[in-house]
C-alpha positions as CSV (number, residue, x, y, z in Angstrom):
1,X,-14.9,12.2,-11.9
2,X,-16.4,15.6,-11.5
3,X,-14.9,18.4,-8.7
4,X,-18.0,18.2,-7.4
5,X,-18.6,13.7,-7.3
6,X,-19.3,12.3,-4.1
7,X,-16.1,10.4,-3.3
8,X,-15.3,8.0,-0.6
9,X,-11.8,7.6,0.1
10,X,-11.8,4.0,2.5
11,X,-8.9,4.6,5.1
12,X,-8.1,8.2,4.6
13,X,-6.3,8.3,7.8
14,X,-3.7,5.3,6.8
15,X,-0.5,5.5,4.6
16,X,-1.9,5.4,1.1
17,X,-6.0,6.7,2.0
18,X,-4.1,9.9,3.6
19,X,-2.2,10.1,0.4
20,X,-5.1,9.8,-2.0
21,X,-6.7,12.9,-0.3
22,X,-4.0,14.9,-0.2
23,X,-3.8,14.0,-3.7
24,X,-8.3,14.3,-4.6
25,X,-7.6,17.8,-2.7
26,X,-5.1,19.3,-4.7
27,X,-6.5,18.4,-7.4
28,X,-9.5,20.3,-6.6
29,X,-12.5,17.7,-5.7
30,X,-14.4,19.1,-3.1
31,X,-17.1,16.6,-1.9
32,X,-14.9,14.0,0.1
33,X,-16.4,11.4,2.2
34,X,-14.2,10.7,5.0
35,X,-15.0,8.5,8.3
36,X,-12.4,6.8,10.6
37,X,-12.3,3.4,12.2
38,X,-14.3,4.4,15.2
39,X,-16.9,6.5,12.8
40,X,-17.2,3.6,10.8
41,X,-16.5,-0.2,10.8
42,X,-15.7,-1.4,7.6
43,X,-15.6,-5.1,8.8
44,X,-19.5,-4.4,10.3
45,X,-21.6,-5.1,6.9
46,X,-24.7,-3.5,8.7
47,X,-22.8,-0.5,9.1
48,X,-21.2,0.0,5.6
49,X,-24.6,-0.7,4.2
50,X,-26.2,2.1,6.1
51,X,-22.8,4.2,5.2
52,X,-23.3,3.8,1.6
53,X,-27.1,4.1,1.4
54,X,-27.0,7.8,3.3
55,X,-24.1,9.3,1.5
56,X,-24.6,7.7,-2.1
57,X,-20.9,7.7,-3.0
58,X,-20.3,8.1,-6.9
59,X,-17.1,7.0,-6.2
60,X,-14.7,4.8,-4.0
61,X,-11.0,4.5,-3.7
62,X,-11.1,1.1,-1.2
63,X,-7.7,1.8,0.6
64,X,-8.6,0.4,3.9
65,X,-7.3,-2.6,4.9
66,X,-5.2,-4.4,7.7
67,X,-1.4,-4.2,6.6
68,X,2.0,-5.0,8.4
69,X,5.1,-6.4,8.0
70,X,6.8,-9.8,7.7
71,X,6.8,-10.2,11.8
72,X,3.0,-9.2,12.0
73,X,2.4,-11.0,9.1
74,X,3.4,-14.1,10.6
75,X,2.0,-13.7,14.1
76,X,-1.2,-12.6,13.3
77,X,-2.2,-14.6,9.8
78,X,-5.8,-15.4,11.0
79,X,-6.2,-11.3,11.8
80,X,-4.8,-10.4,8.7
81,X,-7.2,-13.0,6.2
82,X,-10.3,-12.3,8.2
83,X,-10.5,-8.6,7.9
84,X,-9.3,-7.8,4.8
85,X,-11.8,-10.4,3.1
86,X,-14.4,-8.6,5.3
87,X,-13.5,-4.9,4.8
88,X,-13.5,-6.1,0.8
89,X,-16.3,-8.3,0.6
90,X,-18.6,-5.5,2.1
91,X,-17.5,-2.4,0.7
92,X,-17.1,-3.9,-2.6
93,X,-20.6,-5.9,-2.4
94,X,-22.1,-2.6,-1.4
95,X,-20.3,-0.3,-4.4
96,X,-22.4,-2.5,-6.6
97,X,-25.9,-2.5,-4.9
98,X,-25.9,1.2,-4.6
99,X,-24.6,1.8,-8.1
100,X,-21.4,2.7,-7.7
101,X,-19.8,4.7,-10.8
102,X,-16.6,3.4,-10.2
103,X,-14.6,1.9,-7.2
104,X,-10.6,1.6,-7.4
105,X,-9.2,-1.7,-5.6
106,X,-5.8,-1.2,-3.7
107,X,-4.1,-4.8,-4.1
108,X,-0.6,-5.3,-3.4
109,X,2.5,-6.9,-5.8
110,X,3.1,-9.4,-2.9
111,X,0.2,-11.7,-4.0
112,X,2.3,-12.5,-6.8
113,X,3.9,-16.0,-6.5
114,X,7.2,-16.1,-4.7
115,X,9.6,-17.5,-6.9
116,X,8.1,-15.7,-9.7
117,X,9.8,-14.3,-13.1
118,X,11.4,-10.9,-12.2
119,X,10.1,-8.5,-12.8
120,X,6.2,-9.3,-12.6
121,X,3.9,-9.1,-14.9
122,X,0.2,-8.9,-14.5
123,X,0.1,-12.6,-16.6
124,X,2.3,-13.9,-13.5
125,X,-0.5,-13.7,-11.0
126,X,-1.3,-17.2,-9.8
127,X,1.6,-19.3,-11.8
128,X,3.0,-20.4,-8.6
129,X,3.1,-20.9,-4.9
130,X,2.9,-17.5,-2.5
131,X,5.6,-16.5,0.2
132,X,4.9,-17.8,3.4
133,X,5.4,-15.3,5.6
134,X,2.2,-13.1,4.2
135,X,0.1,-15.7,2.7
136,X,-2.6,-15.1,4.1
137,X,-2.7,-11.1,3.5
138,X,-2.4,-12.2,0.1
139,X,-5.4,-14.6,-0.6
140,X,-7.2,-12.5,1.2
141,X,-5.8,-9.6,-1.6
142,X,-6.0,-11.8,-4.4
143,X,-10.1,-12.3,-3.2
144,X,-10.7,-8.8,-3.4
145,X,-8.8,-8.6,-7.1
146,X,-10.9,-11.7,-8.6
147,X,-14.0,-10.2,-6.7
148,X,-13.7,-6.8,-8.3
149,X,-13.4,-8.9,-11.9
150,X,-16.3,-11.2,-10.6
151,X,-18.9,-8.1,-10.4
152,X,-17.6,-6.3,-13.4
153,X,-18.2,-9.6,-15.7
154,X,-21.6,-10.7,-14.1
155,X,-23.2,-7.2,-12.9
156,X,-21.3,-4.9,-15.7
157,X,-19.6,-2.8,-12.8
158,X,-16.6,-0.8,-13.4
159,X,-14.2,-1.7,-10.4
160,X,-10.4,-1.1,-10.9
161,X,-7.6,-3.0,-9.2
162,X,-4.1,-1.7,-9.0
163,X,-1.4,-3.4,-7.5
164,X,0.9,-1.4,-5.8
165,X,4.7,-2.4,-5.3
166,X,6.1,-1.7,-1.9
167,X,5.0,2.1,-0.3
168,X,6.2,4.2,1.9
169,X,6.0,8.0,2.7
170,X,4.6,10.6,5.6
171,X,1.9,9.2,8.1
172,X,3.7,5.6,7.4
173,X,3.9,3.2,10.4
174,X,6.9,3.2,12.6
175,X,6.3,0.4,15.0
176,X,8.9,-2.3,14.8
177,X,6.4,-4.7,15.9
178,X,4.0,-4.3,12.9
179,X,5.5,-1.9,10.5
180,X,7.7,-2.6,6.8
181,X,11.3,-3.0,5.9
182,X,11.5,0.9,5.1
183,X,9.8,3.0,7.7
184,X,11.1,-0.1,10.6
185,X,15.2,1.2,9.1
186,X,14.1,4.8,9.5
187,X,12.7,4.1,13.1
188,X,15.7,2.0,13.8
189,X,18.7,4.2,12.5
190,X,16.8,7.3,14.1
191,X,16.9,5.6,17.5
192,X,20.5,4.3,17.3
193,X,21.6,7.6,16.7
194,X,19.6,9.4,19.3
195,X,20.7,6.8,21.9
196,X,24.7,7.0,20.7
197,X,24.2,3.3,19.6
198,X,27.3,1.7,18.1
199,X,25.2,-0.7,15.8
200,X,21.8,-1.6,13.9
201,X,20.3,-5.0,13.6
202,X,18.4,-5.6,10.2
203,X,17.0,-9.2,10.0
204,X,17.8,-11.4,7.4
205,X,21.2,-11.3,5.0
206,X,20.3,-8.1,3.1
207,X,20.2,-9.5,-0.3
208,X,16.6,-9.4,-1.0
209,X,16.0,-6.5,-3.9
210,X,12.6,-4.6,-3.1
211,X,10.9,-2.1,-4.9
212,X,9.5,1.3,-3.3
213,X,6.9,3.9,-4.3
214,X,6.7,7.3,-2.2
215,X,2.6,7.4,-0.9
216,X,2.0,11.0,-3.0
217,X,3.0,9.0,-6.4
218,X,1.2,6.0,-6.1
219,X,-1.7,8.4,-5.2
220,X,-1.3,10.6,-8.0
221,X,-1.5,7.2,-10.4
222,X,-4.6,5.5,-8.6
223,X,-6.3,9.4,-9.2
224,X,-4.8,9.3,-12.6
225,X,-6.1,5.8,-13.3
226,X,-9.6,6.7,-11.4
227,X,-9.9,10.2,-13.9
228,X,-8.6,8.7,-17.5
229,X,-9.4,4.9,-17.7
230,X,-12.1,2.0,-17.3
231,X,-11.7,-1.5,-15.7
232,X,-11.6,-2.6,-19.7
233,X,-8.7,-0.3,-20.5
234,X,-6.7,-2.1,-17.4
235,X,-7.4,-5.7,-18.8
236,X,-8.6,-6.5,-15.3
237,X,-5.9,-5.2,-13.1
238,X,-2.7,-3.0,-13.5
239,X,0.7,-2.7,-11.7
240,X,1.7,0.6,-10.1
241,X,5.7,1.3,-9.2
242,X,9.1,2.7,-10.6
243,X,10.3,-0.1,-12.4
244,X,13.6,0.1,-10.0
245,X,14.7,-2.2,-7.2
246,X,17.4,-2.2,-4.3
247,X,19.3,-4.2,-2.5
248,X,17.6,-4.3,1.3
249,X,21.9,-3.6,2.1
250,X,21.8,-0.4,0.3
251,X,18.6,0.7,1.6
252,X,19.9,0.1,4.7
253,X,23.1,2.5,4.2
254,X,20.9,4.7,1.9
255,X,19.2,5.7,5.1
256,X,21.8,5.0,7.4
257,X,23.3,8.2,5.3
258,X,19.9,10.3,5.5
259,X,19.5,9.8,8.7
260,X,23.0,10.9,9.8
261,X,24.3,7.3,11.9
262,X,27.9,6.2,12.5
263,X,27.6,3.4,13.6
264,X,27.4,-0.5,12.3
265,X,25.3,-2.4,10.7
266,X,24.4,-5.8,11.9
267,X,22.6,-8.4,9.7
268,X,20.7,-11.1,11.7
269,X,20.5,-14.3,9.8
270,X,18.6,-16.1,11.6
271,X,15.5,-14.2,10.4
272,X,13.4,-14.7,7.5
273,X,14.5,-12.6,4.7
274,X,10.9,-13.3,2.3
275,X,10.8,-13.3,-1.2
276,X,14.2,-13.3,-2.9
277,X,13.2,-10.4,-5.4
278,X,10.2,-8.3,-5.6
279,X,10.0,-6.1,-8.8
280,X,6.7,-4.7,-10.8
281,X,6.6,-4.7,-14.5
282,X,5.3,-1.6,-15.2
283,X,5.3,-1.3,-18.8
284,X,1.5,-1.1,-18.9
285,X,1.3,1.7,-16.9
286,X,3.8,3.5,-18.9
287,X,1.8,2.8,-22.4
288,X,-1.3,4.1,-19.9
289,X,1.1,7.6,-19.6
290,X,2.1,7.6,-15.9
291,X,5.7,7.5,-14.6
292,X,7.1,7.7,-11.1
293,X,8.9,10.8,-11.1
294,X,10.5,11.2,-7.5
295,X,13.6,9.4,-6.8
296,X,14.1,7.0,-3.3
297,X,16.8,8.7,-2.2
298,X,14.5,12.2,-1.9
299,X,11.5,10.3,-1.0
300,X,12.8,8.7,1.5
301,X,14.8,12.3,2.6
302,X,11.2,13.6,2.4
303,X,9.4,11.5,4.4
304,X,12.2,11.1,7.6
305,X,12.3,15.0,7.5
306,X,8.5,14.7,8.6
307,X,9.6,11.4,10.7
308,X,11.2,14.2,13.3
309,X,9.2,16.9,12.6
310,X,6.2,14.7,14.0
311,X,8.4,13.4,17.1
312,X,9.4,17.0,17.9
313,X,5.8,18.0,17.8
314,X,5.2,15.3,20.3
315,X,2.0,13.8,17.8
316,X,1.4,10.3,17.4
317,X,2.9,8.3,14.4
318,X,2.7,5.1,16.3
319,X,5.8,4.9,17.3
């Protein structure tokens, strides 16, 4: 990429799109296509196709997609399947027609089977059944993944896929209804401690490990990825995450500590805890020179210090 490449970052306003350009901007690229939701409906293919044939991106970092967690996963599965496979199947579709240089896929590590080998590599993908709870975000992310390969074997496109392990960081979602394990403990340890709370509920038994990437380092790898390597040099697709997992007990304490609560913690087993283990092997992209080089403990410091910072400036972080 060039400073001066026309580059369309899909879903700059969400966790990972805002991410990528903070990321594109510090890096110096200066031609940035941005649009939000209500600029521009990725799930409306009229509307992408007249997107892409006015601005003529060179090049497209497809970060837009409809994401929750294990609750909204489950209540909303139809919602979830239908438009993701429509934001992909049109931006992706439309990357190719108008010649695209390259596009860069954001997948995710939980289409990888449930009970698979820990931790997983690339191989693993599609050796076994999927969790329940977010199947249907994950055929629909495992679509856009084979569709990417699809167009680069038949039309010679260059379209990378990355799959991410679990993210969190500033501009995350905070809503309990809809939001992930990480950002819902913030939001839930803040509260309690604001109200004078006595105890937390966290669902399930706390024994699932998980694996999390700050928003600003997977960024910096998918514009690392994006500047040094081809679709080829990724054999298709590539995970992207520390190599490290945790307990979802000791993240809960871990943040119980940052946030400054003294009360209890309360586990709720009679909610669904997901996959057993979730971990990335990431040894490609260590041979491909990138490492994660923040620790969770002052990422996660990081990103509550903005938590409050945003709640004392009264703005909106969908609480």
């Amino acid at each position: 990429m060039q400073y001066d490449s026309r580059i369309y970052v899909a879903g700059h306003r969400g966790l990972v799109g805002s991410a990528i350009t903070r990321k594109l901007r510090q890096r110096g690229y200066r031609h940035l296509l941005l649009k939000t939701r209500d600029e521009l409906d990725l799930t409306d293919a009229a509307a992408v196709e007249q997107f892409f044939r006015k601005e003529n991106p060179e090049y497209v970092f497809l970060a837009a997609a409809k994401v929750g967690g294990i609750h909204a996963n489950n209540t909303y599965p139809a919602d979830f399947i239908r438009e993701n496979l429509a934001i992909q199947l049109n931006v992706i579709d439309a990357a190719y027609r108008h010649r695209v240089k390259k596009l860069l896929f954001l997948g995710s590590s939980c289409i990888y089977p449930k009970l698979a080998p820990q931790p997983m590599k690339e191989s693993d993908l599609l050796s076994g059944f999927l969790e329940p709870t977010n199947e249907a975000y994950a055929i629909a992310k495992i679509a856009g993944l084979k569709m990417c390969e699809a167009y680069n074997r038949q039309y010679g496109t260059n379209f990378l896929s990355v799959l991410p392990t679990n993210i969190y960081g500033i501009h995350d979602n905070f809503d309990l209804n809809n939001s992930h394990v990480l950002p819902a403990l913030i939001r839930k340890f803040h509260d309690a401690k604001m109200n004078g709370s006595d105890s937390v509920e966290i669902w399930g038994t706390g024994t699932p490990r998980r694996e999390f990437l700050l928003s600003d380092e997977l960024a910096d790898a998918c514009v690392y990825l994006m500047e040094k390597y081809n679709a080829d040099d990724l054999g298709g697709f590539i995970n992207i995450g520390t190599g490290e997992d945790i307990a979802i007990s000791e993240l809960a304490l871990l943040i119980k500590d940052i946030v400054g609560f003294q009360g209890k913690v309360v586990y709720n087993r009679t909610k669904p805890d997901g996959a057993p283990r979730k971990l990335l092997d990431v040894s490609k992209l260590h041979t491909l020179g990138w490492h994660s080089t923040i620790s969770l403990k002052e990422g996660i410091r990081m990103t509550y210090d903005w938590f409050v910072e945003q709640i004392q400036q009264g703005s909106d972080i969908r609480l």
